[in-house]
N, C-alpha and C positions, 0 to 999 in steps of 0.2 A: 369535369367529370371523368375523362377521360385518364388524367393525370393519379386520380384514386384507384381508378378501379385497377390501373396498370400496378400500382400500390399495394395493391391486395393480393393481387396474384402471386405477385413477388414474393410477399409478406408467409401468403400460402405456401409455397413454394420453401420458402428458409423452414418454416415448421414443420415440415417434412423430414427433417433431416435433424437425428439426435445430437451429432457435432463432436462430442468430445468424449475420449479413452484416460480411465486412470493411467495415469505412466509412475506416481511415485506416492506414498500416504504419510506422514508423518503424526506417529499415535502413540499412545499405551506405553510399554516399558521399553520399545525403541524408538520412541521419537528422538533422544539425539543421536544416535547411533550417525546418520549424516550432516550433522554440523560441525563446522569448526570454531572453537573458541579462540576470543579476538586475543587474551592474555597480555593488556597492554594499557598504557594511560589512554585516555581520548583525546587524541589528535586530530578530532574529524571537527567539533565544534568548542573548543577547548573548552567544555563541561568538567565539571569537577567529580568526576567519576572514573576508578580504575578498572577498565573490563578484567576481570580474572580467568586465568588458563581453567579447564575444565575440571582436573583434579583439587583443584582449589574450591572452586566454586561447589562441587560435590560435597567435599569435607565440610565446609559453612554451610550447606544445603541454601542455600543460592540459586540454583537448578537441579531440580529432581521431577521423578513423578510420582503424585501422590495418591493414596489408597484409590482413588476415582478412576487412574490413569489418565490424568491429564498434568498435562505439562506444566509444572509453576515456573515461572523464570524471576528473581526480584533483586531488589536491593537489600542491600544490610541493615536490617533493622537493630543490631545486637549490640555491636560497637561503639561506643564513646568516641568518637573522633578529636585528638586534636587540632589546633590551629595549625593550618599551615601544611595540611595533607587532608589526601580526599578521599572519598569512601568507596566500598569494591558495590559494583554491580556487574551485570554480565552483557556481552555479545556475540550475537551465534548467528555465523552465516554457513547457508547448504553450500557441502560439495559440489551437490547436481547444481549446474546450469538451466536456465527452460528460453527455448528461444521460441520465434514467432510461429502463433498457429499455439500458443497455451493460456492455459487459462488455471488460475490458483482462488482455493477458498478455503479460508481461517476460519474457524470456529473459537469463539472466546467468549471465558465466562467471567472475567474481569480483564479490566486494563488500569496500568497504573496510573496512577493520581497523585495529587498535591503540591503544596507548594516546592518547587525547584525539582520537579520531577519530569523529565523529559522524556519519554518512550513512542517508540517508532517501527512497523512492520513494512520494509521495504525491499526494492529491489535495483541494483548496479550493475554493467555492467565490467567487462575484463580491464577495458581501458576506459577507466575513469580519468574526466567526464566524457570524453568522446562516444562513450557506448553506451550514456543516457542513464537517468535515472526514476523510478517511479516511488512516489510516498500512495501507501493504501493507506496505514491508522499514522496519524502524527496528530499529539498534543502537548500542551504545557500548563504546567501549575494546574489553577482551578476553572480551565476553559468545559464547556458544557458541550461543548460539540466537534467533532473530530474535522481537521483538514488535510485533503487530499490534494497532491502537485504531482506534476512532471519534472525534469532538469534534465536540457540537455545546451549543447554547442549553439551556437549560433545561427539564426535561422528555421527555428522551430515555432510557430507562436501557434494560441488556442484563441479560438474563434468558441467563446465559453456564452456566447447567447442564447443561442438555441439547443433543445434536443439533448439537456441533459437537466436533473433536479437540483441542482446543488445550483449555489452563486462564486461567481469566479471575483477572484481578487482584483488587485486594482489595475496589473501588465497582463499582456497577451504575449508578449516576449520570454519563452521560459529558458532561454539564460542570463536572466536577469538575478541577481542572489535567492529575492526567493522564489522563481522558478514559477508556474503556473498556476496557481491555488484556486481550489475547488471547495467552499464551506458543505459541507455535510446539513442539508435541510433537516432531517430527521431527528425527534425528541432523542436523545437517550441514547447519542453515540461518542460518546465520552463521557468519563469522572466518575463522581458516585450514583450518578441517573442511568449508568451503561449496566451498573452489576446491580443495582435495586431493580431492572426490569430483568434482569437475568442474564445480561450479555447480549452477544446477539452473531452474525456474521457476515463475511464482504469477500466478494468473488471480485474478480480483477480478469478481466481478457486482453492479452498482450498481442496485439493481430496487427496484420499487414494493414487493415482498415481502419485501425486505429489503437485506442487503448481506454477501454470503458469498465468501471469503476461501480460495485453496487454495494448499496449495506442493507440489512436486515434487523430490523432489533429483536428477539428471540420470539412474539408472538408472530411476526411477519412472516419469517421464513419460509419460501414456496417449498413446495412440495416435493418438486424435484430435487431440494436439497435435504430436505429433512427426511423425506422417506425414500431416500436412495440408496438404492448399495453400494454406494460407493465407486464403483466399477466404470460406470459411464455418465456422462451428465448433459441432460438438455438443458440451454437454456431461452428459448424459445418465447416462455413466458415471463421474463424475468422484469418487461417492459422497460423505461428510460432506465439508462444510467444515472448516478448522481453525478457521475463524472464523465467527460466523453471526449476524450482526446482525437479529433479527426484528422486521417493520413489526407486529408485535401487542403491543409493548414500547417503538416507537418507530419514531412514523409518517414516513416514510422522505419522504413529500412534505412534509411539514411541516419537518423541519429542515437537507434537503440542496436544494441545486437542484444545475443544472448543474455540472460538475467540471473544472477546470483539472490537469494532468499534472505534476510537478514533479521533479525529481531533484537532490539537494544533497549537500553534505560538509562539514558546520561541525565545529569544534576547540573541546574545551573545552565551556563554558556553562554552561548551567541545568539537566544533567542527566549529562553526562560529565564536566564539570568539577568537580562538586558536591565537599567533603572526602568524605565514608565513602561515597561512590559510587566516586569516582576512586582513591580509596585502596584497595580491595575487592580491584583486583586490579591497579592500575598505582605503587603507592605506593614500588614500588623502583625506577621509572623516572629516579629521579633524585634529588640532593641535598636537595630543597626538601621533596618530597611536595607539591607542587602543580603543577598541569595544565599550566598558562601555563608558568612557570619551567622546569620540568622537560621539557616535548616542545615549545610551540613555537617558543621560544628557541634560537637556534642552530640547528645545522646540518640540514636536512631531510632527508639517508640517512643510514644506514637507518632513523627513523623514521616518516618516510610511504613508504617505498616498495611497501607496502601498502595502501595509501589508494589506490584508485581504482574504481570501477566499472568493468569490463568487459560491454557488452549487444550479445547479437546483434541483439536486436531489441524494439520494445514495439509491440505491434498492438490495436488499437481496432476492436470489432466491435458493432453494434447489432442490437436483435433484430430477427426474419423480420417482428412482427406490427407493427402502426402504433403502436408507444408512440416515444421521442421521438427525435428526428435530435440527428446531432452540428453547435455550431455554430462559427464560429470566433471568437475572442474579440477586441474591439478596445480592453479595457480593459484596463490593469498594474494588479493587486493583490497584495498580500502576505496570508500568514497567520502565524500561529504557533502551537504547539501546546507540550504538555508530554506526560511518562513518567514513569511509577514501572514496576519489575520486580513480578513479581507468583510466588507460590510456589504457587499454586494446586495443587492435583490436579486429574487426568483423571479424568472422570464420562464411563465407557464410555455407548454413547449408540444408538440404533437407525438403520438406512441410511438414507441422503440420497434420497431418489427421484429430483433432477433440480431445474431450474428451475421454478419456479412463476408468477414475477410474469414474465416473457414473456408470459402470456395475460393476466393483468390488465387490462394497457395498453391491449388493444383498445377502441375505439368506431368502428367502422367501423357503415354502415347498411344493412349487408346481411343481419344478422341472425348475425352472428359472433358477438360480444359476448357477445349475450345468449345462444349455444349455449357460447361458456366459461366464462360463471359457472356457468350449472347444470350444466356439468362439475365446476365445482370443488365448487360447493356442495355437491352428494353428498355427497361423500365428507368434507366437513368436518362437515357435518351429522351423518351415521353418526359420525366421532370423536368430535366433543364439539366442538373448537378449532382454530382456526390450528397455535399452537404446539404441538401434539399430532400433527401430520403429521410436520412438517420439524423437529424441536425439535433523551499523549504524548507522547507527544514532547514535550511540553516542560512544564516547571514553570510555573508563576507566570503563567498566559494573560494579557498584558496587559488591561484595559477600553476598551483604543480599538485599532483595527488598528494595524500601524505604519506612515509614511507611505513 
């Protein structure tokens, strides 16, 4: 009894506290105004896609924003491709940096699909892989539900049992090639079930305490996101994560630093393209049964005409307490990741309380600090543990980044 009620208090206590400051919005007719175009073959999963420089990609209108102001990002639908060359789609990583103590949420009204169509909303950082990797949306071909991982060095694993919705893949080791994978429980967060319910949205908390993972499909969305100005965001009520990375399993300053934004659309490769991957469910896509021959050969509609991102919006907010500022990045680096699908079951699991590593962060010298540890301490003391509170993407991770 004892153990709850210290629970509650605690629980009360975190809801008290709104947590997090806009620090950056990406919208309307300047959302790219801070990304950099990758202007290059893909070398990250040897996908069969050319990301194109930004002027390029404008001209093809490839990336614009459309009468709505929302962001379209896609592939080439227009083009007749020959054999033996690949077809342009785009990638765009922010400038700004967001280090720990932030928290990001995408709003999207499509995501791309089909067969040999690979698209990914993620984040790397400087020195890759050393400085960790996070997948929010990753999908392939005609999968119906979106998969969420981590990637870092060695010595990080997920403890993916309890305390979050989602089913964890088959390793707990995430530098393993594909890194920690988290299936997405939820109807209707991939393919053509994401944009027939309207889209939806997935906030990400990158924290000292861990890194937790949520999605919404567009009736769900709480309140505090849908009717916010934007400005500041609780998330208090946001309950489990589907994904839940815990720093007591994998000490979250040790193998992540700062985070670069990323959003891409490769063809084919090291995990859509794969034979009994691609075959699974795209293998009557055409005469050959293979990726390349069959989709991106020839004529681009209608088989990418579904290949695009549509976002109203991706906002970047840091917490209220002094843990760390977003910076902006003056350095071009790539990453790469890997995926495997995972069948896991759901391990129903106890409610999320709220943010935790928000107070962490603090070292201020007024005597903050030291009144939120022994807040936290409590109550972890009375449990027993940390995790007793709150409880890919690509194949074959190259040994050197790419250049």
């Amino acid at each position: 009894m004892k153990h709850w009620l210290a629970l509650e208090i605690f629980a009360s206590y975190i809801s008290s506290v709104k947590g997090y400051s806009l620090v950056h919005e990406y919208s309307g007719q300047s959302f790219f105004d801070r990304w950099d175009f990758y202007g290059s073959y893909d070398n990250l999963t040897q996908g069969n896609a050319i990301w194109v420089n930004e002027s390029y990609a404008s001209s093809q209108g490839l990336a614009y924003v459309d009468s709505q102001g929302h962001a379209i990002i896609k592939v080439d639908n227009i083009t007749d491709v020959p054999m033996g060359q690949n077809r342009s789609s785009v990638r765009i990583t922010t400038q700004d940096t967001y280090d720990l103590g932030s928290l990001w949420i995408i709003d999207l009204n499509h995501l791309p699909y089909g067969c040999s169509v690979w698209p990914a909303f993620w984040s790397f950082g400087p020195d890759w892989p050393e400085n960790g990797e996070i997948d929010i949306i990753e999908g392939i071909n005609l999968m119906s539900d979106n998969q969420m991982a981590i990637h870092t060095t060695p010595g990080c694993t997920h403890n993916g049992s309890e305390y979050q919705l989602g089913a964890s893949g088959s390793t707990a080791n995430c530098s393993e090639p594909s890194g920690c994978t988290v299936m997405e429980p939820s109807p209707n967060s991939y393919g053509s079930g994401f944009a027939e319910a309207g889209g939806g949205v997935w906030a990400t908390q990158f924290d000292v305490s861990g890194i937790f993972i949520w999605f919404w499909n567009r009736s769900d969305v709480p309140a505090s996101i849908s009717q916010a100005n934007s400005t500041s965001m609780d998330i208090t009520q946001w309950g489990i994560p589907h994904a839940s990375y815990f720093s007591s399993t994998c000490n979250i300053r040790q193998y992540f630093s700062a985070q670069n934004l990323v959003l891409d659309i490769t063809l084919c490769g090291d995990w859509a393209g794969v034979g009994d991957t691609y075959n699974a469910t795209c293998g009557d896509s055409g005469p050959t049964g293979l990726c390349y021959q069959d989709c991106v050969v020839g004529p681009g509609s209608p088989q990418y005409d579904n290949a695009y991102f549509n976002v109203s919006y991706i906002r970047a907010y840091t917490s209220a307490l002094p843990s760390a500022t977003p910076t902006t990045s003056s350095t071009s680096t790539t990453a790469t990741t890997s995926s495997t699908t995972t069948t896991a079951l759901h391990t129903p699991s106890l409610g999320y309380g709220g943010s935790i590593g928000q107070f962490a962060e603090s070292s201020d010298n007024n005597g903050w600090g030291a009144i939120v540890m022994l807040l936290i301490a409590a109550p972890i003391a009375m449990i027993g543990s940390w995790p007793l509170m709150f409880r890919k993407r690509r194949q074959a991770m190259q040994s050197q980044p790419p250049a």
